[in-house]
C-alpha positions as CSV (number, residue, x, y, z in Angstrom):
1,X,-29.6,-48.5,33.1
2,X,-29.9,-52.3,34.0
3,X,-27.0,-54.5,35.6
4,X,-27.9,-56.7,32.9
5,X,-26.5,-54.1,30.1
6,X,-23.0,-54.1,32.0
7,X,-22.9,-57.4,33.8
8,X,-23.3,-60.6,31.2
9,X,-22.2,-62.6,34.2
10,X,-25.0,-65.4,33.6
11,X,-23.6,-65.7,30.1
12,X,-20.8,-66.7,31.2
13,X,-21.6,-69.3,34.0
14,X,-24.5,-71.6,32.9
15,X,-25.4,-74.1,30.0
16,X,-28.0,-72.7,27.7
17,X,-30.5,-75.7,27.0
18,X,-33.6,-75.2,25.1
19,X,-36.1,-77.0,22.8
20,X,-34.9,-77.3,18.8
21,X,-38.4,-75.7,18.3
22,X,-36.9,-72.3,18.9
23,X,-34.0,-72.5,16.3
24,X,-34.3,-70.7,12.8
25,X,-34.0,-74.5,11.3
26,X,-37.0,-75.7,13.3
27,X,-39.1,-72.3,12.8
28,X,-37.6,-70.8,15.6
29,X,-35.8,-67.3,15.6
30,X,-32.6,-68.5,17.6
31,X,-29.8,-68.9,14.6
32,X,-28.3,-72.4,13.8
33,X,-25.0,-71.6,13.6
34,X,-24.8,-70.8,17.4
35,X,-26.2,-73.8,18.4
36,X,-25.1,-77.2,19.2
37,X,-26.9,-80.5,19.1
38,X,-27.9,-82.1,22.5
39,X,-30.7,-84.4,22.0
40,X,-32.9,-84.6,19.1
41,X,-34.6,-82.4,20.7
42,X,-32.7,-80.2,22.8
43,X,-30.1,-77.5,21.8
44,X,-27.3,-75.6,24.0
45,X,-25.9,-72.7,23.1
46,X,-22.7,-72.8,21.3
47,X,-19.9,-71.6,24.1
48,X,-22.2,-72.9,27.0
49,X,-20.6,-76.1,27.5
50,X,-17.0,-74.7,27.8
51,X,-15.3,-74.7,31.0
52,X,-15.3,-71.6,32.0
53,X,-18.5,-71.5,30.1
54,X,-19.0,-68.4,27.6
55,X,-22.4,-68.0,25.3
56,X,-20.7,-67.5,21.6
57,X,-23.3,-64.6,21.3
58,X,-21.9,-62.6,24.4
59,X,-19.4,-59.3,23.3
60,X,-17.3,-57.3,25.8
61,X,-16.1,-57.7,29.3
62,X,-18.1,-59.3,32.4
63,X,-18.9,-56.7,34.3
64,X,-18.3,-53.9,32.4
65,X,-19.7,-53.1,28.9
66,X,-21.5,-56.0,27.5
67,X,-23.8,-57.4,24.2
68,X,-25.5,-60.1,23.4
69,X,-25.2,-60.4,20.4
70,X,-28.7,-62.1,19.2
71,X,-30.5,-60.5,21.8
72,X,-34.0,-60.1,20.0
73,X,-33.4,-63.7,19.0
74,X,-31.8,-65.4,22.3
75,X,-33.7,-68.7,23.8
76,X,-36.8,-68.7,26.7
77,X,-33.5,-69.4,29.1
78,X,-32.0,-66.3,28.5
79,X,-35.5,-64.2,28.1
80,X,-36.5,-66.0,31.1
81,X,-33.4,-65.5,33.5
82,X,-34.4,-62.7,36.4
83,X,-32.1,-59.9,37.0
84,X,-30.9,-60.1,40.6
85,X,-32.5,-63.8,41.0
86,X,-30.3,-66.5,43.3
87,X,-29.0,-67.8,40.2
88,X,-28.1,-63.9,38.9
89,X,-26.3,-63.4,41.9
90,X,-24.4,-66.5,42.3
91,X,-23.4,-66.2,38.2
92,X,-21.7,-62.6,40.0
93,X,-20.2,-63.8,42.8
94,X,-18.3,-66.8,40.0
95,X,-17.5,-63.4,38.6
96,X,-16.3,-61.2,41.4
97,X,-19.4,-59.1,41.0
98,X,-21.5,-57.5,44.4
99,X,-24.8,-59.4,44.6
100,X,-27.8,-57.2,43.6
101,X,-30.5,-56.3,45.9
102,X,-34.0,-55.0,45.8
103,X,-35.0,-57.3,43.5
């Protein structure tokens, strides 16, 4: 099993910017209605921006059992973001998480 099945720490500790080209609206697959306007050109996703930030497509508790819930539809940040990566780990130390290593 991944850490990225039961961790969702990155989820919860970054903005979630991406081009408007990859929303449903735009012919995209990532759906409108968790998405907020950044530029006319740039969406976030909804939640993001929050402080503590929280993607509105995340279910369950950090570091234990966790969803996204739009995962076959999520943004290039989110398909691009490397399990146990500097930014992985330092989204779950914000989270009282143990670093991963191997990676």
């Amino acid at each position: 099993m991944s850490a990225c099945t039961s961790c969702g720490a990155c989820c919860a500790s970054f903005r979630v910017d991406f081009s408007v080209f990859e929303t449903q609206e735009r012919g995209g697959s990532v759906p409108d209605g968790l998405v907020v306007e950044v530029t006319s050109s740039t969406r976030r996703m909804r939640g993001t921006d929050h402080t503590p930030p929280r993607c509105a497509a995340l279910t369950g508790k950090i570091g234990a059992t966790i969803a996204c819930g739009i995962y076959e539809w999520r943004p290039s940040p989110c398909r691009e973001f490397a399990e146990g990566s500097d930014a992985c780990n330092r989204a779950r130390n914000r989270h009282g998480l143990a670093a991963l290593e191997g990676f």
